[in-house]
N, C-alpha and C positions, 0 to 999 in steps of 0.2 A: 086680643089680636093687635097686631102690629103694624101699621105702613112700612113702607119701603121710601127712605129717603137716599135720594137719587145724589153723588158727591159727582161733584162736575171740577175737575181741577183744569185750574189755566196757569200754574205755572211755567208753561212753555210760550203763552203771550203778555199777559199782564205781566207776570212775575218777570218775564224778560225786560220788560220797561223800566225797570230798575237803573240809575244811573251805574255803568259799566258791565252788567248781569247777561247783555247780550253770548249767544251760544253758538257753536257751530252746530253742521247740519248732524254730526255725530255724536255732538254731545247732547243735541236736543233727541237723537235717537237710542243714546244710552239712558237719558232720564224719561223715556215713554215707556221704556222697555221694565222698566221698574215701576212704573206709576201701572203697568197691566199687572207686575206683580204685587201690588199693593191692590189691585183690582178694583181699581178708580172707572165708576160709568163713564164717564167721557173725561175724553182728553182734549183739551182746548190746545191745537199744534203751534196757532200760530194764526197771521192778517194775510193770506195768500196773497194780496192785491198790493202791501207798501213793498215785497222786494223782489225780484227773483231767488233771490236762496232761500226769502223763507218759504214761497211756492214749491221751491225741491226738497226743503226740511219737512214742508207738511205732507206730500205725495211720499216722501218715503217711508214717515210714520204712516199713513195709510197703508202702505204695502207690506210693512214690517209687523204691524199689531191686530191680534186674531180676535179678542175677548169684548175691547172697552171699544166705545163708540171715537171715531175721530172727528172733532171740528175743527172747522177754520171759522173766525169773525169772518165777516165782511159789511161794509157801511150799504145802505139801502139804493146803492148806485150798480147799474150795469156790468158797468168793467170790475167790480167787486165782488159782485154776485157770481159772474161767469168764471172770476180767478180763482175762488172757492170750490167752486163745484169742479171744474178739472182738478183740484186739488184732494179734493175725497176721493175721487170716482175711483179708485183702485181698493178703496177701503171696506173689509169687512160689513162693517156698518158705519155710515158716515150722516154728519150733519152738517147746516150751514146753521151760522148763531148771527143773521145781521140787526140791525140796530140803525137809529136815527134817536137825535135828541128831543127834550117832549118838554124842558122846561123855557118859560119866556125868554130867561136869559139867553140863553143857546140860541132858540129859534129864532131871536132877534140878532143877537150881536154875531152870534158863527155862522147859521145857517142862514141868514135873513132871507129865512120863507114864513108864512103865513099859517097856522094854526092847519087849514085846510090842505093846503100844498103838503103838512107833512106827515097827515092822515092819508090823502093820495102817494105819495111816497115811501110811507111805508108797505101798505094795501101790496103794490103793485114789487115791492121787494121779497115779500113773503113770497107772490104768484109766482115770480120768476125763479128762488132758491128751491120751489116745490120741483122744477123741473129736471132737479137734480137728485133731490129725496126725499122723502117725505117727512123725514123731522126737521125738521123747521123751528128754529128760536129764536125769539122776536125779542130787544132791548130795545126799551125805552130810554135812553142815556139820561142822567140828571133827575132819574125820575123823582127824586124826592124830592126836590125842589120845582116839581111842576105841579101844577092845576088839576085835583083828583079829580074831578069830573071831566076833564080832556083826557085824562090816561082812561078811563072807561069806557070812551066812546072808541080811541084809537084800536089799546086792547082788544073790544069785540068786532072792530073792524078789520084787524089781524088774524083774530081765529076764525072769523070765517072764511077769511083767504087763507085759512091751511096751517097756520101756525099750531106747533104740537107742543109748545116751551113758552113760557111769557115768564120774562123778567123783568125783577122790578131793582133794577143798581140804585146803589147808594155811592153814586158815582166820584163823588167828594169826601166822604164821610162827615158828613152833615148830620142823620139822625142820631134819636137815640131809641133805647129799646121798647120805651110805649106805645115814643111816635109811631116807629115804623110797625110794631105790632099794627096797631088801627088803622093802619093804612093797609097791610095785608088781608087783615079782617075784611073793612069796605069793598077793596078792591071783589074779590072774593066773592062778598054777597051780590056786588053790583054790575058785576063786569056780566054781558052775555054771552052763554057757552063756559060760562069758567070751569064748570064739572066736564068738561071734556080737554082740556089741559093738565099739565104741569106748573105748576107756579115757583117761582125759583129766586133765590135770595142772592144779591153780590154786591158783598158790604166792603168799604174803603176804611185804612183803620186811620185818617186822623184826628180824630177825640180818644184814639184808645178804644172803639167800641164795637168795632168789624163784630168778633165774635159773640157779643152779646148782642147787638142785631141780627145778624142773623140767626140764633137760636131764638132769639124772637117770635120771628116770621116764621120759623118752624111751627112756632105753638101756637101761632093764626094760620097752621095750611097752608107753608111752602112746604113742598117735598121735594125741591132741588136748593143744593146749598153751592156756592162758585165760590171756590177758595185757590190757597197754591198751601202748598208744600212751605213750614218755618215761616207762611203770612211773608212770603216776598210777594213785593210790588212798589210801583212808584210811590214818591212821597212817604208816607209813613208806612204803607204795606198793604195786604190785603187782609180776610178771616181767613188763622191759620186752618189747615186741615187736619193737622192732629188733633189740634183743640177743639176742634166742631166734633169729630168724627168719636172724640174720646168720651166729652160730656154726655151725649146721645149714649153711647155704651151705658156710662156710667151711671146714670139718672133716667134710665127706664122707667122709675117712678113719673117723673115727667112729661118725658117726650115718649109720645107711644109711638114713636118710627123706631127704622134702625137700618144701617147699613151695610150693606155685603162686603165691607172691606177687611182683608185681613190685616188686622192690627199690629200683628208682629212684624210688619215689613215697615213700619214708621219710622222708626231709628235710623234702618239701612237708607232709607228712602231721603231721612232728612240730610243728613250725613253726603249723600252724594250730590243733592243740591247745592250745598255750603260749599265741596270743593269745586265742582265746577263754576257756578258763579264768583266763586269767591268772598260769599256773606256769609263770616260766621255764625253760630247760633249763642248766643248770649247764655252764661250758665245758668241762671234762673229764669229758663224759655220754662214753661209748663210743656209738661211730655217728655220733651226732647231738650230739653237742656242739661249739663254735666250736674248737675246739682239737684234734677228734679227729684232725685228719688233717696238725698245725700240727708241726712239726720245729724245735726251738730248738736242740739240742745239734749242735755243727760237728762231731760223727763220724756224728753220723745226717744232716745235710743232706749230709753230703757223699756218703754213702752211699745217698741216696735221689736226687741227682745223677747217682749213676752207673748204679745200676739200680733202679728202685721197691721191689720186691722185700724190698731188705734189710732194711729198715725198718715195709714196710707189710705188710700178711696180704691186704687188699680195696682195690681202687679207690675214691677218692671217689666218683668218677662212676655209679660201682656203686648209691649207696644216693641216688645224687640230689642230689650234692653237685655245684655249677658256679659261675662266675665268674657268671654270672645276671644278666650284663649288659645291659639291652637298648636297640634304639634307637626310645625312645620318648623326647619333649621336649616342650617348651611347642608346640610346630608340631605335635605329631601330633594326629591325625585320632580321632574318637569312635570309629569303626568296629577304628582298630588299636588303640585301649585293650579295647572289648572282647573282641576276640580273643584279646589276650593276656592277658586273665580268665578266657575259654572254657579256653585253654590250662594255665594253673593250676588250673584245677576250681571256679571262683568263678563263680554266675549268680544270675542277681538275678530276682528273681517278676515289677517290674515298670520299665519305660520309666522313671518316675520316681526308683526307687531308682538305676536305673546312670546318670543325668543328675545326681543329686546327686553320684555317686561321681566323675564324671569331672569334676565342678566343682570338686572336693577336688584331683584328679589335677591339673588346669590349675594351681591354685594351690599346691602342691606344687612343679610344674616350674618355675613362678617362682624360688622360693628355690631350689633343689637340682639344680645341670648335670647330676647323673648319675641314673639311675634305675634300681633294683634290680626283683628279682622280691621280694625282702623285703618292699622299699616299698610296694607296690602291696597284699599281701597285707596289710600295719598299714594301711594306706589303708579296706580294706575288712573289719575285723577287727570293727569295732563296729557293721558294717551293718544289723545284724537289728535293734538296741536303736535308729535314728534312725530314728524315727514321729514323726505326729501323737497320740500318746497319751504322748511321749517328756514326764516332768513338765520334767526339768532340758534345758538346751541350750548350750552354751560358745558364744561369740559374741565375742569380744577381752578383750586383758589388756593393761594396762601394767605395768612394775615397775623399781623406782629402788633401786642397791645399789651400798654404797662402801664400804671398808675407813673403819671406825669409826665408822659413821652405823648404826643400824637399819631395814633393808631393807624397801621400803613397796610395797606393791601395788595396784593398782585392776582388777577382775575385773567386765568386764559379759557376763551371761548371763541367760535367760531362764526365767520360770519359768510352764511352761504358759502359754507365750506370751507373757506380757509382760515386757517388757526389767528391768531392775535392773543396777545402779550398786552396787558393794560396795567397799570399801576397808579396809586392815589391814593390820597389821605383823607383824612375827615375826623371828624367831633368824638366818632365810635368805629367798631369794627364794619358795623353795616353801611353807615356812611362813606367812609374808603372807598367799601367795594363797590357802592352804586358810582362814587366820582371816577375811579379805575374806570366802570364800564363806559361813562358817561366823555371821559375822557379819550375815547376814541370811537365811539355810538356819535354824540352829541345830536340826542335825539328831540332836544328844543323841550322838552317835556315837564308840567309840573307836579310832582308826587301827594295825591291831598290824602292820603289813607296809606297807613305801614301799621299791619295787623300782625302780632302773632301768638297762635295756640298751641298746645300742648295735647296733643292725639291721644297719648293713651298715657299712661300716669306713670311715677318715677322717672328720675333721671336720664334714665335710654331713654325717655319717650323721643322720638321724630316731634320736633317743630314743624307746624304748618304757617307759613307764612301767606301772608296778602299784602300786595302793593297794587293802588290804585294811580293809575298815572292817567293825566289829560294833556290833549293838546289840538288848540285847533277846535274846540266842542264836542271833540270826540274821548269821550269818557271809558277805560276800557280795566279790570279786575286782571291781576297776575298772581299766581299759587305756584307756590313751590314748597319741597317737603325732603324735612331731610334732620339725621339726629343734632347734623352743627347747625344754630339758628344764622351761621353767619352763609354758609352754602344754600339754606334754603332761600335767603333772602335774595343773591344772587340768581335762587334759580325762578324766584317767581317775577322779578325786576325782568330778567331776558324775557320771560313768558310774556309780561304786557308787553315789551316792547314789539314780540312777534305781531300780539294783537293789534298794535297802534298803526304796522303794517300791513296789514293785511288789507287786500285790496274786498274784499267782502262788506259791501256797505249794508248796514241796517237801519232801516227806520224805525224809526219808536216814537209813532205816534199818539199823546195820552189821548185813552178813548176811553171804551165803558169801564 
């Protein structure tokens, strides 16, 4: 027999804390919409309490998702508890996750309350989020660097006030796999009531050890793991979820739980992360990386020739890995583009937005005989950000470049409507075009990240590009996609710079 271990993804708040990672209320609603398709227990939406939008991003994921449970954090305060709970209450099934820190550092230097004060402050945070619903999850913030015997007493003083979830963060990523094994273990045997909870693992990756603590704490009796999607999050990242969710599969010898996730939607799932935030996935990611499943050495292809086995542990096909080839062309029909958007988990609010998208899609087929599921997904990766409220717009580019000439650009786009003519030079093709745009933008901005990938293989492939621009401490991911690397680069440059605009403030507070 098997436990049921429970995957709790927060790539919609942790993983948003990512420098520039922040999302709109739509794209945080097309990546829940996919995380139900991947059929993740809960979905961490968001901090109801640092913004007003993220209050409307998480009240809509409530009202939008039928299956997975919705939470919001909130810290063991009033006005936090209360912005949570109006934040589920529309949802299918809803949770509050709050938290208070438990190690000396924190209690002294952040909190400067007393040992006692933050045993009463917790107590009475649980009672309050009960009045909202009944599952209730309690974080200890820093727990690993606090006092086991303080986390015992607070713990059973949580679950008698109602908490249904006790989490033990690895706030920092400070441990490593034995420590925090033994400290699940202890916890465990000594906490009162612990057989009437959940125990629940949320590892930080900077040692590199996210995932191997927490499969850890699996095998000391957590059955909740807190992960994101490609292990995005602040600082070094969080435990990815494919990688938790895959090894469990894979090593049923092991771990005698196992997850209700279906596995084939991992790929789509990461893949749509990466373009909306803007972080790519490194090709030697485990899982989900371009090269997870690629065999260069002739003892291994030869070996994976004669029986998969030898070489491989899982199927590609397993986590939604495919040749993803379809037969869509400049001749196909509207009706089979959006099918096969239904089919990827991509829908659009209205008529006009999938008439823009399939205008792209025509023009697209133009340049490029073959067409990916890739393609379609960069196609429709910036969908949320093209409005009529959009300041910037990319509208065509020229650019002239020869060995020993300096490379010159002309970039026309629009700015809240009306057209502009830019032109400018620079070191490369790419550079023109950002001083062209920059050249009559003069948006004070500085560029610390110019990323670009290759979508789907061969020469047609569509480049996806990533420009990270700051200004001000305001850090913000621009994506653009397109077969010329020097258009995409254009189109994901105007992208940030919408972001940098936007009057949509987010806080990103680093918390558990």
């Amino acid at each position: 027999m098997t436990d049921r271990l429970i995957i709790f993804d927060t790539t919609l708040r942790d993983g948003e804390q990512s420098p520039g990672a922040s999302m709109t209320k739509d794209e945080k609603i097309r990546i829940a919409r996919q995380l139900e398709r991947l059929r993740v227990d809960v979905i961490e939406a968001g901090f109801a309490a640092s913004s007003p939008g993220d209050f409307d991003a998480i009240r809509a994921i409530a009202e939008t998702i039928k299956s997975s449970t919705v939470c919001s954090l909130a810290r063991v305060s009033e006005k936090d508890i209360r912005a949570a709970g109006e934040a589920i209450r529309p949802a299918a099934k809803g949770r509050i996750h709050t938290f208070i820190a438990t190690s000396p550092i924190h209690m002294e230097k952040k909190l400067r309350m007393h040992p006692d004060q933050v045993v009463e402050a917790a107590v009475q945070g649980v009672k309050m989020a009960r009045e909202y619903t009944d599952d209730v999850e309690f974080s200890a913030e820093d727990a690993i660097r606090s006092d086991l015997d303080f986390l015992v007493r607070i713990f059973g003083e949580v679950i008698k006030a109602g908490a249904k979830t006790i989490n033990v963060p690895d706030t920092v990523g400070y441990s490593v796999p034995g420590v925090i094994g033994e400290w699940f273990r202890q916890l465990i045997a000594r906490t009162p009531g612990s057989d009437r909870v959940v125990w629940s693992a949320h590892c930080h990756n900077d040692l590199g050890m996210a995932v191997a603590n927490s499969l850890s704490a699996v095998l000391n009796g957590a059955r909740q793991v807190e992960c994101t999607i490609n292990g995005l999050g602040e600082r070094a990242g969080n435990a990815s979820l494919e990688e938790i969710v895959m090894a469990v599969k894979v090593r049923q010898d092991v771990f005698k739980c196992d997850t209700q996730i279906d596995t084939t939607q991992i790929v789509a799932s990461s893949r749509l992360v990466s373009q909306i935030t803007g972080y790519p996935v490194q090709p030697n990611k485990a899982v989900v990386g371009a090269n997870a499943f690629a065999h260069e050495s002739g003892i291994h292809q030869d070996g994976v020739l004669k029986h998969r086995e030898t070489y491989e542990i899982m199927r590609a096909q397993d986590v939604g890995w495919s040749a993803n080839k379809i037969s869509l062309g400049k001749l196909s029909g509207r009706n089979a583009f959006k099918q096969r958007l239904t089919d990827l988990g991509i829908a659009f609010d209205s008529e006009q937005e999938l008439n823009e998208a399939f205008s792209r899609f025509k023009d697209l087929a133009d340049r490029k005989s073959e067409i990916f599921d890739e393609d379609l997904q960069a196609l429709v990766s910036g969908e949320s950000l093209e409005s009529a409220q959009e300041r910037y717009r990319f509208l065509s580019l020229s650019q002239r470049s020869e060995t020993g000439e300096r490379p010159q650009a002309r970039v026309v786009f629009s700015v809240q409507g009306k057209e502009i003519a830019a032109q400018g030079q620079g070191n490369g093709p790419v550079d023109a075009t950002v001083n062209a745009i920059e050249s009559q933008v003069g948006s004070g901005s500085e560029l610390l990240l110019f990323s670009v990938n290759a979508i789907t293989t061969g020469t047609q492939s569509q480049g996806e590009v990533t420009m990270r621009l700051s200004r001000a401490g305001r850090i913000v991911n621009g994506v653009g996609a397109d077969p010329d690397i020097v258009v995409a680069s254009a189109k994901a440059y105007l992208n940030a710079l919408n972001k940098l605009e936007s009057r949509a403030e987010k806080l990103n507070p680093q918390l558990v």
